[in-house]
N, CA, C and O atoms as a Maestro MAE file, in Angstrom:
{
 s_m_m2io_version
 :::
 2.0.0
}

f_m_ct {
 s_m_title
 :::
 protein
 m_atom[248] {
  # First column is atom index #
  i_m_mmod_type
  r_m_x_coord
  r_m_y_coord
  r_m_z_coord
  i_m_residue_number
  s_m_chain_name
  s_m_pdb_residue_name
  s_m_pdb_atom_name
  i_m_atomic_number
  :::
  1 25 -27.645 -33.684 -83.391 1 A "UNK " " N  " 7
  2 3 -26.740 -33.318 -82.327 1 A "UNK " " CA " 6
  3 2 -25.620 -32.358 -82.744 1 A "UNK " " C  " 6
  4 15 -25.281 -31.584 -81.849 1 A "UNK " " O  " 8
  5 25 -24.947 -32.239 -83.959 2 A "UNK " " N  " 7
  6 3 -24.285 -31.389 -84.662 2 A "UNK " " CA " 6
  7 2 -24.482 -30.266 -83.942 2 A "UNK " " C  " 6
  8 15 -23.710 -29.810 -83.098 2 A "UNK " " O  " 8
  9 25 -26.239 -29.519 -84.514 3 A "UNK " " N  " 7
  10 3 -26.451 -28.055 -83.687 3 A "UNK " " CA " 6
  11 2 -25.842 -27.980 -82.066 3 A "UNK " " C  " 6
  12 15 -25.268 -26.991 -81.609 3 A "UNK " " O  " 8
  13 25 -25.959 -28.549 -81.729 4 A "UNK " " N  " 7
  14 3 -25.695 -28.648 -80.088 4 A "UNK " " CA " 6
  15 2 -24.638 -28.759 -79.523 4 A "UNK " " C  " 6
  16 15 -24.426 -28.447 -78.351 4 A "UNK " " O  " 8
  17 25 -23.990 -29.140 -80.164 5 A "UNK " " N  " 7
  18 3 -22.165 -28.902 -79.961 5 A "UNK " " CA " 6
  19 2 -22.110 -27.523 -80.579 5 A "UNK " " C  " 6
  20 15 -21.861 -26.597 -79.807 5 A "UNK " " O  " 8
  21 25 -22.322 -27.224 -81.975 6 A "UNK " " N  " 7
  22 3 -22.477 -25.690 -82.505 6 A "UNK " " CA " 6
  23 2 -22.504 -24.557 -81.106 6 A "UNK " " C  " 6
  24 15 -21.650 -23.791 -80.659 6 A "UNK " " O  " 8
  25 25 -24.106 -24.921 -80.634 7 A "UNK " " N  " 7
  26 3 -23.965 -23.969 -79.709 7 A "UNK " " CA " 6
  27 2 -23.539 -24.005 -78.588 7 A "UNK " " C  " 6
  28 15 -23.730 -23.053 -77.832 7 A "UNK " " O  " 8
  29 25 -22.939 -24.976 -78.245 8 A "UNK " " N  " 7
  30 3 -21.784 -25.167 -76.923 8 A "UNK " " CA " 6
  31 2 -20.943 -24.517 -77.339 8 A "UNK " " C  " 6
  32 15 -20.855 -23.379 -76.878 8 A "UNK " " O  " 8
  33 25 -20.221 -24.843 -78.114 9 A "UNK " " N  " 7
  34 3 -18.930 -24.339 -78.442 9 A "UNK " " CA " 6
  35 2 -19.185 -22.278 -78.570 9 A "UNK " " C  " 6
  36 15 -18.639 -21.221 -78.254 9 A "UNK " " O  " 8
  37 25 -20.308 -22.790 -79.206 10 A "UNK " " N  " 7
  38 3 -20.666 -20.668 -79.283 10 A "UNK " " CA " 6
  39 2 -20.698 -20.178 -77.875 10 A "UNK " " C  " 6
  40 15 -20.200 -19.074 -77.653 10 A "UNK " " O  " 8
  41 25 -21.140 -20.753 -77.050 11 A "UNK " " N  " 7
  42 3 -21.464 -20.676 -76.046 11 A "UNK " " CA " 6
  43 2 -19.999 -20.467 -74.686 11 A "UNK " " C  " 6
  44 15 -19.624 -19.764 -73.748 11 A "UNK " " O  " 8
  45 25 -19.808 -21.140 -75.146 12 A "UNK " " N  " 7
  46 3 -18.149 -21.682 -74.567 12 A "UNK " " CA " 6
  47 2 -17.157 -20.112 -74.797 12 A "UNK " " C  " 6
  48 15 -16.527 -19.448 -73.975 12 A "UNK " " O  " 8
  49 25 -17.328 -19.969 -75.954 13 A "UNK " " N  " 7
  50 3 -16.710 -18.850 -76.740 13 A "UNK " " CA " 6
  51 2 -16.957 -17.243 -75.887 13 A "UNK " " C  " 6
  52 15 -16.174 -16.416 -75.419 13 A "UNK " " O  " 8
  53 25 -18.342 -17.326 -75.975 14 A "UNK " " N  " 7
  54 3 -19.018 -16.098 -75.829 14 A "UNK " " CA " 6
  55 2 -18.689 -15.631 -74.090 14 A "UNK " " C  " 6
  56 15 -18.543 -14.450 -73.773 14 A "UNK " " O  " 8
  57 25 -18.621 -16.624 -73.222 15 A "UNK " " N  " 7
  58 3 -18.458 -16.996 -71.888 15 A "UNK " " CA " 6
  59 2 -16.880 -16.365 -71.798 15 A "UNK " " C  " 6
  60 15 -16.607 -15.405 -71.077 15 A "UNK " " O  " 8
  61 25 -15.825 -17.114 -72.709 16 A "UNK " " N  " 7
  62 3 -14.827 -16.795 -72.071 16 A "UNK " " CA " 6
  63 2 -14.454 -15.355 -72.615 16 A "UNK " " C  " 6
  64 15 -13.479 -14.809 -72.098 16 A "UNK " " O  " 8
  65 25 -15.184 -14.660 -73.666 17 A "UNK " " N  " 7
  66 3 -14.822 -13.208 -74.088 17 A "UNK " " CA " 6
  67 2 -15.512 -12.220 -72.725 17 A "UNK " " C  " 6
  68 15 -15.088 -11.138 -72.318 17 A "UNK " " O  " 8
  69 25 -16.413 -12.826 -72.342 18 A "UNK " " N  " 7
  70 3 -16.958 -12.013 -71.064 18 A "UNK " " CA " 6
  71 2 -16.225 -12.211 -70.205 18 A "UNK " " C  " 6
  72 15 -16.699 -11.401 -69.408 18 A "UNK " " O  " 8
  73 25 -15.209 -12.761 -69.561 19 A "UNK " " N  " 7
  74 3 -14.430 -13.365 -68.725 19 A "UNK " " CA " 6
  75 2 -13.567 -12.879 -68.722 19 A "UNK " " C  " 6
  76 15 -13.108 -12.458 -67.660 19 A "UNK " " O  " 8
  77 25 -12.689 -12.637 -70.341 20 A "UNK " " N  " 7
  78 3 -11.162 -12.030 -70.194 20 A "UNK " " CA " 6
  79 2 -12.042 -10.121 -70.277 20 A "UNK " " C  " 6
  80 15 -11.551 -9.327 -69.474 20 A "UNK " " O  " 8
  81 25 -13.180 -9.576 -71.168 21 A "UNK " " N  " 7
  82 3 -13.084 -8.636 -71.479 21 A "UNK " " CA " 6
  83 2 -14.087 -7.639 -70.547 21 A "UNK " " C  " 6
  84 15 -15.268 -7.426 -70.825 21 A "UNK " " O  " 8
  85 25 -13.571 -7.233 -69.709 22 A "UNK " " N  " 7
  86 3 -14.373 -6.350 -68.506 22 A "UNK " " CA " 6
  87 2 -15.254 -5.585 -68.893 22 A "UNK " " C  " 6
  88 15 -16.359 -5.797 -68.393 22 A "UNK " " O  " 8
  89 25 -15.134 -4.268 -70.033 23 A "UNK " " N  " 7
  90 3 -15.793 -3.540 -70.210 23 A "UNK " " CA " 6
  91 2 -17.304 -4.407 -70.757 23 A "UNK " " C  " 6
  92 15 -18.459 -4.420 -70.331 23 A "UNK " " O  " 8
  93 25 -16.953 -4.745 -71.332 24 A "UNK " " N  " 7
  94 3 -18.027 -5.879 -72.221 24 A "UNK " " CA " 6
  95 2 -19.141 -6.457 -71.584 24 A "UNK " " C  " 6
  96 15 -20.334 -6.425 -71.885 24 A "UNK " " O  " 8
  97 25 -18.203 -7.295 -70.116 25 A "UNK " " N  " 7
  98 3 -19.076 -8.064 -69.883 25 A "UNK " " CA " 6
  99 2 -19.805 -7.119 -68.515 25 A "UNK " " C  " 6
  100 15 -20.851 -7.484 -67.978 25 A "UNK " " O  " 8
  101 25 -19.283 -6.266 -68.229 26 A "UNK " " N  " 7
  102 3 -20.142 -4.883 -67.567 26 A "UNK " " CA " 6
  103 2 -21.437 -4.624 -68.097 26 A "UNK " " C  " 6
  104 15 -22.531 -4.854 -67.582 26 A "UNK " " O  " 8
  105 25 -21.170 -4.128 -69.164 27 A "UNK " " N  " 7
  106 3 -22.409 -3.899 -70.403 27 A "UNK " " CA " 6
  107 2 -23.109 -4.414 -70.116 27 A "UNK " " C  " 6
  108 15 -23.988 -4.029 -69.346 27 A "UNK " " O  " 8
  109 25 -22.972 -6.100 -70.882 28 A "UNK " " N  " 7
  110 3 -23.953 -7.187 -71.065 28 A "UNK " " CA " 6
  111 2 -24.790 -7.160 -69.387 28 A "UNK " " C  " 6
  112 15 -26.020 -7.163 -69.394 28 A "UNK " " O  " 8
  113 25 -24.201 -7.139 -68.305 29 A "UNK " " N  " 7
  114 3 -24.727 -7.454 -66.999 29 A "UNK " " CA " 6
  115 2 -26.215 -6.463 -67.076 29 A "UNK " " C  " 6
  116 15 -27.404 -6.782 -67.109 29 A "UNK " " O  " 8
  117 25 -25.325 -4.793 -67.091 30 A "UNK " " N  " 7
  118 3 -26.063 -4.029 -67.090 30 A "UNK " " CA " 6
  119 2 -27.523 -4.041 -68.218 30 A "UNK " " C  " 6
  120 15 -28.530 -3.341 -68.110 30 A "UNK " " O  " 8
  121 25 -27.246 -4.970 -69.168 31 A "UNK " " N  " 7
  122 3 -27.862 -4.972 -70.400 31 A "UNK " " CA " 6
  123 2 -28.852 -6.230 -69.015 31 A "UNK " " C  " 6
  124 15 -29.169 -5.865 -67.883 31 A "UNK " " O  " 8
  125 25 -29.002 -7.024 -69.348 32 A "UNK " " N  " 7
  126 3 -29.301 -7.886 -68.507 32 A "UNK " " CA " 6
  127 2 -30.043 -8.142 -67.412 32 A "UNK " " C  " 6
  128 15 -30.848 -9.071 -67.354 32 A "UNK " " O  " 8
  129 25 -29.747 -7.103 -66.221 33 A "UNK " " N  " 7
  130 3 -30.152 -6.677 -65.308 33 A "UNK " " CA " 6
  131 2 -31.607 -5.607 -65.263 33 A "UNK " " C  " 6
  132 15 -32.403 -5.409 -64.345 33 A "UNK " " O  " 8
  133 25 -31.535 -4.904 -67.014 34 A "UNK " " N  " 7
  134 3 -32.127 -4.136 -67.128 34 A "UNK " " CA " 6
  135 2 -33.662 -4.986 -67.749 34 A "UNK " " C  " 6
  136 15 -34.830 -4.696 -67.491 34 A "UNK " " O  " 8
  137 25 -33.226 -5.891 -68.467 35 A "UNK " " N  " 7
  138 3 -34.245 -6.734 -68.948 35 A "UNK " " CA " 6
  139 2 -34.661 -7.571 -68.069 35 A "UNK " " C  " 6
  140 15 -35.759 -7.995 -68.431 35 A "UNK " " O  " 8
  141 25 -34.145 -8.281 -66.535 36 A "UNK " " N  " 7
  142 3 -34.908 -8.577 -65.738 36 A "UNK " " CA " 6
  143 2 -35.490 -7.881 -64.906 36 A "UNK " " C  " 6
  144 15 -34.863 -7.718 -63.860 36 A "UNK " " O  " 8
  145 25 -36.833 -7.224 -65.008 37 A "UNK " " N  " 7
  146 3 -37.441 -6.694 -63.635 37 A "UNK " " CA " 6
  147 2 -38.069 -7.243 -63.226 37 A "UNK " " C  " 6
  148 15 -38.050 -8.337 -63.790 37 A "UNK " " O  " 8
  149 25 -38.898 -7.205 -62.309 38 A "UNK " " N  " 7
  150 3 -39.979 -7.978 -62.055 38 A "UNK " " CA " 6
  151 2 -41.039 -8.201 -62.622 38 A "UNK " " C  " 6
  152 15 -41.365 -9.364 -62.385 38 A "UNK " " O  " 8
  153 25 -41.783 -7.678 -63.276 39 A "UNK " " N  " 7
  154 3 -42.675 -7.749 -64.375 39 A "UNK " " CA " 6
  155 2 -42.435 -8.778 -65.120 39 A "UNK " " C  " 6
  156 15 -43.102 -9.813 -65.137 39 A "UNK " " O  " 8
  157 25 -41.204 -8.467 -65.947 40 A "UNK " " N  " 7
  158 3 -40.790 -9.336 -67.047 40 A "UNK " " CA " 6
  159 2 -40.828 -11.092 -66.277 40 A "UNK " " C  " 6
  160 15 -41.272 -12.084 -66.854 40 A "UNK " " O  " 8
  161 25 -40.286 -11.067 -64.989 41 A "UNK " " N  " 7
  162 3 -40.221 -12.584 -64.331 41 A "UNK " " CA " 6
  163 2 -41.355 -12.933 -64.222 41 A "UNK " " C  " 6
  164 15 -41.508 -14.154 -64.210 41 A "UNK " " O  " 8
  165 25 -42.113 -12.410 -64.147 42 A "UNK " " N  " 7
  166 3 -43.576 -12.659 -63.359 42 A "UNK " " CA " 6
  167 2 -44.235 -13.303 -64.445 42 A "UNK " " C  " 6
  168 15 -44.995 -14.272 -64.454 42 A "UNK " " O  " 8
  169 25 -43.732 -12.470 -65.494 43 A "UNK " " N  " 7
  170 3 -44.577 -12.664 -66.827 43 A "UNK " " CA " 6
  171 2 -43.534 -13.961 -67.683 43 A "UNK " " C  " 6
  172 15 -44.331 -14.777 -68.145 43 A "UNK " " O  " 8
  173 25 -42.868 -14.155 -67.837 44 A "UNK " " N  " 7
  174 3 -42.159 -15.546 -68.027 44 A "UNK " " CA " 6
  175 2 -42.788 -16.429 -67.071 44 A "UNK " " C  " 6
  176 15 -43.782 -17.031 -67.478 44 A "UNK " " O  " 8
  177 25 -42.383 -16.644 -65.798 45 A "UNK " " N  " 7
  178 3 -42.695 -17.609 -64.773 45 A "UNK " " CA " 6
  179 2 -44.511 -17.871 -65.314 45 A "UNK " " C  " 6
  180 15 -44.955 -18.991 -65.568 45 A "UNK " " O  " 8
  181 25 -45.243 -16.734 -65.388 46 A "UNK " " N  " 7
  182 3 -46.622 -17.436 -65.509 46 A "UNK " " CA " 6
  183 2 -46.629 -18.123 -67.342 46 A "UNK " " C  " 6
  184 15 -47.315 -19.086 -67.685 46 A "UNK " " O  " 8
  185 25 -45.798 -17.421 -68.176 47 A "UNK " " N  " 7
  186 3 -45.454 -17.989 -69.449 47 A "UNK " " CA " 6
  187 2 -45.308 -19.584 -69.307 47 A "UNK " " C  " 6
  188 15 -46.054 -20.365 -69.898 47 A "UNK " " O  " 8
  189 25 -44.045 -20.060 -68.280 48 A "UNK " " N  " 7
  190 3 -43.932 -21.454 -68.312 48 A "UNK " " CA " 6
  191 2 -44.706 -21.933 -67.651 48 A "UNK " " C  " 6
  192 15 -45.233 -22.787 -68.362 48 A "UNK " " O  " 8
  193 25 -45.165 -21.950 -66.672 49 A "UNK " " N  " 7
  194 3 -46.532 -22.677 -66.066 49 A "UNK " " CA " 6
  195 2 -47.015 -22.974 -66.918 49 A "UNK " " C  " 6
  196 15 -46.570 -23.987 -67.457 49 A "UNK " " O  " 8
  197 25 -48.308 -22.221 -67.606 50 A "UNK " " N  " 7
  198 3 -49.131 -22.402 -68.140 50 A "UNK " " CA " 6
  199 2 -48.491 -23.844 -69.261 50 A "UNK " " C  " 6
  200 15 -48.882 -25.010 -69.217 50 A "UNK " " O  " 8
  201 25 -47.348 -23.210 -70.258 51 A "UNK " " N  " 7
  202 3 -46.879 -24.397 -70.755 51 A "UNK " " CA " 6
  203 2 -46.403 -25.917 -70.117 51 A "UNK " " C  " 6
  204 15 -46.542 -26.967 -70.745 51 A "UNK " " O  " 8
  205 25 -46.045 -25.859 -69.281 52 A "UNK " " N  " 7
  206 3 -45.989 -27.151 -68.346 52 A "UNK " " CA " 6
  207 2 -47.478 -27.736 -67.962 52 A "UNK " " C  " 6
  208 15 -47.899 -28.835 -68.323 52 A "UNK " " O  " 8
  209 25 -47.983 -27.058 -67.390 53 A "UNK " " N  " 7
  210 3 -49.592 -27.032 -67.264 53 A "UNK " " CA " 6
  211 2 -49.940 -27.715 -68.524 53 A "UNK " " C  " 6
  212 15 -50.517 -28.798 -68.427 53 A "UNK " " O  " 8
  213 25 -49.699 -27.284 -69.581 54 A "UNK " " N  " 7
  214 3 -50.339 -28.009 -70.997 54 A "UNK " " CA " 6
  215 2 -49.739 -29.225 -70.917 54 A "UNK " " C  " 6
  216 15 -50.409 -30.258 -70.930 54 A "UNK " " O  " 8
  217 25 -48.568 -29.223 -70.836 55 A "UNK " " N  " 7
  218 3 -47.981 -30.371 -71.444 55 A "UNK " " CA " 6
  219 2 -48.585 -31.653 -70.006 55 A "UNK " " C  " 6
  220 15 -49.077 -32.773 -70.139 55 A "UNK " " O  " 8
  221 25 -48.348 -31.064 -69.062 56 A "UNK " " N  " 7
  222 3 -48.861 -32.657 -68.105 56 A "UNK " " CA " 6
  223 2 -50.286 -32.608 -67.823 56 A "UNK " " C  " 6
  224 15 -50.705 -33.191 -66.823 56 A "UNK " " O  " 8
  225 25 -51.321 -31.783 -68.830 57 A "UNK " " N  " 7
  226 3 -52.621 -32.626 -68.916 57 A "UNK " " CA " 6
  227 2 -52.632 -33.408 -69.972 57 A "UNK " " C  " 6
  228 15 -53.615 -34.142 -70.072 57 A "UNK " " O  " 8
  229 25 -51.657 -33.479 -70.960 58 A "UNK " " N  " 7
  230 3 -51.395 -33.668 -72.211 58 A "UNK " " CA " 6
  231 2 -50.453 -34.680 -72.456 58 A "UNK " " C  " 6
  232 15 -49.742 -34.507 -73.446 58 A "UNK " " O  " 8
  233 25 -50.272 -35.733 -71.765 59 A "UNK " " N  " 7
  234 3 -48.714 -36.116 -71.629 59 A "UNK " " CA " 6
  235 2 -48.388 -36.928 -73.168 59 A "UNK " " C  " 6
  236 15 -47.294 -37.398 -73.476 59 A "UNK " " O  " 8
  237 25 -49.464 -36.947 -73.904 60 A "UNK " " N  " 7
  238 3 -48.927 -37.341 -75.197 60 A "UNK " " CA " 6
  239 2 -48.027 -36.215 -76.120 60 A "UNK " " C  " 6
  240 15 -47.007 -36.208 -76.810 60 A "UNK " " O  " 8
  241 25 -48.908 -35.435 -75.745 61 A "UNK " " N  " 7
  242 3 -47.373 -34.375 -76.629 61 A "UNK " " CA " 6
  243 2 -46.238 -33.965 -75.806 61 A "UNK " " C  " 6
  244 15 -46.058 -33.620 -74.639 61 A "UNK " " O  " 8
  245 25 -45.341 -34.186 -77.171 62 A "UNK " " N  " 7
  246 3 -43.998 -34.260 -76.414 62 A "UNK " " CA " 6
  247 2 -43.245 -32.693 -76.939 62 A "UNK " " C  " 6
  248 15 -42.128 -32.378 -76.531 62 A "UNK " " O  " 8
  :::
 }
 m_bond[247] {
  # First column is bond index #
  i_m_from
  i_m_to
  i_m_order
  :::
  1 1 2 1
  2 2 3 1
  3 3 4 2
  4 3 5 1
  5 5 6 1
  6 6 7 1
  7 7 8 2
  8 7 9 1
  9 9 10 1
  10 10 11 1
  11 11 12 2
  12 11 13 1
  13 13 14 1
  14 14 15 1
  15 15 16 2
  16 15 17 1
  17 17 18 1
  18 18 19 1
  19 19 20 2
  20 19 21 1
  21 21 22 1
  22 22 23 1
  23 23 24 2
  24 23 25 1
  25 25 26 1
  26 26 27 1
  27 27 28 2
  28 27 29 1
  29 29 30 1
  30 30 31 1
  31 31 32 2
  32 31 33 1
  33 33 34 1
  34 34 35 1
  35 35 36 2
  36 35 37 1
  37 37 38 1
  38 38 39 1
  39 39 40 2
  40 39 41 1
  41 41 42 1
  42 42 43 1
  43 43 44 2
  44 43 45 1
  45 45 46 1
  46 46 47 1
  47 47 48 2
  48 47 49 1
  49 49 50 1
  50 50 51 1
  51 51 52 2
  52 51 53 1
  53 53 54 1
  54 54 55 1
  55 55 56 2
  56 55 57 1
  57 57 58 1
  58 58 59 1
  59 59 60 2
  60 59 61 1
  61 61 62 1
  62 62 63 1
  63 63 64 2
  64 63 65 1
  65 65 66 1
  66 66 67 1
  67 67 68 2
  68 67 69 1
  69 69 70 1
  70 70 71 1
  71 71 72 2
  72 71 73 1
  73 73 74 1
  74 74 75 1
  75 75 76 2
  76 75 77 1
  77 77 78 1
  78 78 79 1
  79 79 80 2
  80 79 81 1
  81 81 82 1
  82 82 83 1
  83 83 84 2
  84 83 85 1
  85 85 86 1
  86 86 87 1
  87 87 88 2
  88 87 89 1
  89 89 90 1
  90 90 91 1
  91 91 92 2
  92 91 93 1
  93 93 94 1
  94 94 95 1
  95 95 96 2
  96 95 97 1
  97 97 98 1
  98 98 99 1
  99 99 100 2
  100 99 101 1
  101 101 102 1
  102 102 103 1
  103 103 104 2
  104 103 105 1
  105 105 106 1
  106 106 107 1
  107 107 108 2
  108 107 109 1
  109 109 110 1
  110 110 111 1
  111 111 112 2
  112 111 113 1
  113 113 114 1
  114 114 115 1
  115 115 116 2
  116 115 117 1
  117 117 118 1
  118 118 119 1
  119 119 120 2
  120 119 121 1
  121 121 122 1
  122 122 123 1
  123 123 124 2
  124 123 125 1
  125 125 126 1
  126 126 127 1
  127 127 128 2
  128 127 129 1
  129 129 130 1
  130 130 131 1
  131 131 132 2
  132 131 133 1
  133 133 134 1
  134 134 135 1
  135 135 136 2
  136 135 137 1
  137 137 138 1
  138 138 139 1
  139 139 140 2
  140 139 141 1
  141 141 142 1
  142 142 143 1
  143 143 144 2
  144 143 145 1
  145 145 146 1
  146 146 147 1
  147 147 148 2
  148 147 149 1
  149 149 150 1
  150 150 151 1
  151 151 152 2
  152 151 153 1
  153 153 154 1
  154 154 155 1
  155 155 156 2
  156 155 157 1
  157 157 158 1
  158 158 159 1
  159 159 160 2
  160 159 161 1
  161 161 162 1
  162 162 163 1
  163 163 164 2
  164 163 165 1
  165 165 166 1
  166 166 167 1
  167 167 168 2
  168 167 169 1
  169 169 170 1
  170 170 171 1
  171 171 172 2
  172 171 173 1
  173 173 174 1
  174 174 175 1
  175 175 176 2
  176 175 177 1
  177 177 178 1
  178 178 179 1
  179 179 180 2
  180 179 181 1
  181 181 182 1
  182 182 183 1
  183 183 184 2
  184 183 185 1
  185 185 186 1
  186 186 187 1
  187 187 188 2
  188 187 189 1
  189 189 190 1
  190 190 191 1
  191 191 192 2
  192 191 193 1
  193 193 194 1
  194 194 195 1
  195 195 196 2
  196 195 197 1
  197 197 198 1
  198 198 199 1
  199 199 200 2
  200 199 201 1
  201 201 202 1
  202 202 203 1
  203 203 204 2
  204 203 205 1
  205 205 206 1
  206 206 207 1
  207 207 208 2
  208 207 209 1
  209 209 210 1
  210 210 211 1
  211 211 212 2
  212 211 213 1
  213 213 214 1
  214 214 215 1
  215 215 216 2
  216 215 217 1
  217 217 218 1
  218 218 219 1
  219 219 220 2
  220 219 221 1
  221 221 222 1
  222 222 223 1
  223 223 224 2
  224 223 225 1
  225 225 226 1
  226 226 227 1
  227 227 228 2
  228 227 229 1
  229 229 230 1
  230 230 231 1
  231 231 232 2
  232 231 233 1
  233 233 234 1
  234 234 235 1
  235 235 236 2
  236 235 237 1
  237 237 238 1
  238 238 239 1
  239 239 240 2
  240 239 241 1
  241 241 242 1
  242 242 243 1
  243 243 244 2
  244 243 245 1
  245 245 246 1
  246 246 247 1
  247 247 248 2
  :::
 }
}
């Protein structure tokens, strides 16, 4: 559990520098926005299916 507070807290951090710092968190959006198109969703969304799909014919692996 250590890691997981780690990355809260990174997390926490990273959130409020986008928050106070405009130019920045402009960027990142634009950065962001650019990496979601539709393609890319389409192609995640059928990414997790399929893995969910595995896992509940499978319900022993966890």
């Amino acid at each position: 559990m250590p890691s997981n507070k780690m990355l809260g807290t990174v997390l926490i951090g990273a959130a409020a520098f986008l928050m106070r710092n405009k130019k920045t968190r402009e960027k990142t959006m634009s950065q962001i926005r650019s990496l979601a198109t539709p393609e890319t969703m389409d192609k995640v969304k059928s990414q997790f299916q399929s893995i969910t799909k595995t896992k509940s014919s499978n319900p022993s692996v966890r």
